[in-house]
C-alpha positions, -999 to +999 in steps of 0.1 A: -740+576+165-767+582+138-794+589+163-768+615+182-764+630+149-797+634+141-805+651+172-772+674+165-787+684+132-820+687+135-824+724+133-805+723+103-819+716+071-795+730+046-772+703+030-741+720+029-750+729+067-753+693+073-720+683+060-700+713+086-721+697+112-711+663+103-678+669+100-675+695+140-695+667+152-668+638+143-642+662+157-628+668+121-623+707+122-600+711+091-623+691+068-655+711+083-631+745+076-628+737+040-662+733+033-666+768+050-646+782+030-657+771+000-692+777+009-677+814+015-663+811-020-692+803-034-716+826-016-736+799+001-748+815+031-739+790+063-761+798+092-744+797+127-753+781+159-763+807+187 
């Protein structure tokens, strides 16, 4: 699961990036929207997959 992650994140360096991907990736949306959010809040720019 670690190594899946890993290669799931790889292109993504940014810690707050890390913890959206974390949460899509274990299929928990509504937690992954909250951190969106907030990183919309707070102006944290959150660079999306193509």
């Amino acid at each position: 699961m670690a190594k899946r992650f890993r290669m799931y994140t790889k292109i993504r360096t940014d810690t707050m990036e890390s913890k959206i991907a974390w949460q899509e990736f274990t299929g928990d949306y509504e937690a992954g929207a909250v951190l969106r959010e907030l990183c919309e809040a707070l102006g944290i720019p959150i660079r999306e997959d193509q």
